[in-house]
N, C-alpha and C positions, 0 to 999 in steps of 0.2 A: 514870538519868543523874545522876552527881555535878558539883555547881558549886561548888568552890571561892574563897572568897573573900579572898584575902589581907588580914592586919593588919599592921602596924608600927606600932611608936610614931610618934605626929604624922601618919598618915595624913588626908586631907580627909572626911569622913562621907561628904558626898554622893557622891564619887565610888564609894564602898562601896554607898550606902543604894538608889542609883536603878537600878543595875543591879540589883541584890538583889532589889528592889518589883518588875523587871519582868520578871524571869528563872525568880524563883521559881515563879509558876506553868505550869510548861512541864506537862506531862501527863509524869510517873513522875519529877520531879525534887527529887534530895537537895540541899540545900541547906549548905555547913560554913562557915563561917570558921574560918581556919589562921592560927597565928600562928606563932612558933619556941617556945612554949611557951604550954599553955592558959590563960585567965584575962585578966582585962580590959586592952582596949589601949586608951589614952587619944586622943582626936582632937586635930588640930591645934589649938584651942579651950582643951585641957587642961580640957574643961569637960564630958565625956562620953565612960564607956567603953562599948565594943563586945566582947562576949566570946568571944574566941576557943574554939571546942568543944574542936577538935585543934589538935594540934602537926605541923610540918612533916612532921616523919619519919612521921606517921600518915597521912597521907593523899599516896597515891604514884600514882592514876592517875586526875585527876578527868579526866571528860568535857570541862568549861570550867572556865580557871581566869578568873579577875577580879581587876586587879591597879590597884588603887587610886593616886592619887598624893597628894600634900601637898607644902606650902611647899617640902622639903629633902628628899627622900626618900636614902637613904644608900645610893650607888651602888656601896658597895666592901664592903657586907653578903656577905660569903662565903654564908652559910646561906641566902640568901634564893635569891641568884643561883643556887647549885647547885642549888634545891629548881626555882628555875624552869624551867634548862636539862633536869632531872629528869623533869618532869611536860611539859613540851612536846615530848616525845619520842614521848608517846601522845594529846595532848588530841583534839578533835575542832576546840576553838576555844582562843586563847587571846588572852586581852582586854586592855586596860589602859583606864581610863582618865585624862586630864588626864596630872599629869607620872609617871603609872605607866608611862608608853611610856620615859621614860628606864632604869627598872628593865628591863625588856622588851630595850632596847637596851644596857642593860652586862650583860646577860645573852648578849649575842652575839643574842639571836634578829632581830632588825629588819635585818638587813647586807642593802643589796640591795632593800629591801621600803621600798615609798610609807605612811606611818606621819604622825601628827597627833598635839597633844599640846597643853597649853595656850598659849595664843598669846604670853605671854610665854618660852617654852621651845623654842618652835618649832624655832629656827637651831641650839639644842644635839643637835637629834637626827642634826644631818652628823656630829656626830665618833663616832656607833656607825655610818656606814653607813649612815644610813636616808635616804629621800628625803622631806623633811618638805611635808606638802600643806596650803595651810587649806582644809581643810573639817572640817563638824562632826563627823561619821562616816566611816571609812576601814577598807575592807576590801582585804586584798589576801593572798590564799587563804585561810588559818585563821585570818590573826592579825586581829583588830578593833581598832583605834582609836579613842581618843574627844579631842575636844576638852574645854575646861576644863570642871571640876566639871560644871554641868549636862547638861551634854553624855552625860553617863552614863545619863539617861533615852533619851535618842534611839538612844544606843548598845544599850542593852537591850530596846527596842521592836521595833528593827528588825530585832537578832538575834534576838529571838521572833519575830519574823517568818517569818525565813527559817528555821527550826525547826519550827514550831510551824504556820505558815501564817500566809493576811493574818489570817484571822477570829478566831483568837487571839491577836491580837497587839492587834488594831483592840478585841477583847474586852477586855483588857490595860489598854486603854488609855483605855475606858472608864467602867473600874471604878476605876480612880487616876483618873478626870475632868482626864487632862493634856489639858489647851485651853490654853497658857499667852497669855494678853493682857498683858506687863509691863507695867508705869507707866510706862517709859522706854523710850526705843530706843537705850539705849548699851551692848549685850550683846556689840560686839566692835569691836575697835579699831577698824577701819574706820565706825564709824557713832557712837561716843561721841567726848563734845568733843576735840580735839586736843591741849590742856591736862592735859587728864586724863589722858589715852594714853601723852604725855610723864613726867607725875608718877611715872605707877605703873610705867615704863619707867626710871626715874632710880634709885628705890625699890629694886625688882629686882638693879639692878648693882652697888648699894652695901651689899649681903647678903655 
């Protein structure tokens, strides 16, 4: 079973990293990051690269692809988008998450399909078609959704889940000791100060 892991420039890590930590150990699973050409892709951070093994055109039929997002992802990347519409023609699953669902949805795939994406991004997924839901994780047949960045662990737990079973997943889960207790309870706009929600909401539009 191949899982593909898409890169672009300025892509978000963790959205890459959590699926990655919790997918990889599926029982018979190859593991690639693709980029449009091999060699390191820098994080949105510009402070850490990720190395791409293969190149698009090398990798043509993963089992799962995993399609990252970050601050701007480039909706009008010909190469990325054909490579997606490409491999989602035979995947078993195809992932995104945080605002990887926008690539996913200028890819044509999401038209018609209940789809999640980071909360700031959300309202952008009506103009591919998609039916935007908050919740953290959204399946709706192959395609999986994940809400923002963290969100990508819950998304890969739970699709080792249903792959793999509870007991390696629950094993998974174990072994990465994801318990998360944060300091704070401000993990989604609904529960963090209003002020705040507003700021990063003000922020966002004036990109």
């Amino acid at each position: 079973m191949q899982i593909a892991v898409l890169l672009y420039e300025n892509f978000t890590l963790l959205d890459a990293a959590g699926p990655y930590q919790t997918l990889s150990p599926l029982p018979g699973a190859e593991t690639v990051f693709v980029a449009e050409r091999p060699g390191a892709v820098v994080d949105d951070h510009r402070g850490l690269g990720v190395v791409a093994t293969a190149a698009l055109i090398e990798v043509t039929r993963p089992d799962i692809v995993v399609v990252p997002g970050g601050p701007a992802p480039d909706l009008e990347n010909a190469a990325v988008l054909d490579w997606l519409r490409a491999v989602d023609a035979t995947t078993t699953w195809t992932v995104s998450v945080c605002t990887g669902a926008l690539l996913l949805g200028a890819a044509g795939l999401l038209r018609g399909r209940r789809a999640t994406t980071h909360w700031l991004s959300l309202d952008r997924l009506r103009a591919f078609g998609a039916e935007p839901v908050e919740e953290r994780v959204v399946f709706d047949g192959k395609y999986v959704t994940g809400a923002g960045v963290s969100a990508g662990i819950d998304l890969g737990l739970t699709l080792a889940g249903r792959i793999g079973g509870d007991a390696h997943a629950q094993a998974v889960q174990l072994m990465t000791e994801y318990d998360p207790r944060p300091p704070y309870d401000a993990g989604s706009p609904h529960k963090a100060p209003t002020d705040l929600v507003e700021r990063l909401r003000a922020r966002a539009a004036a990109r």
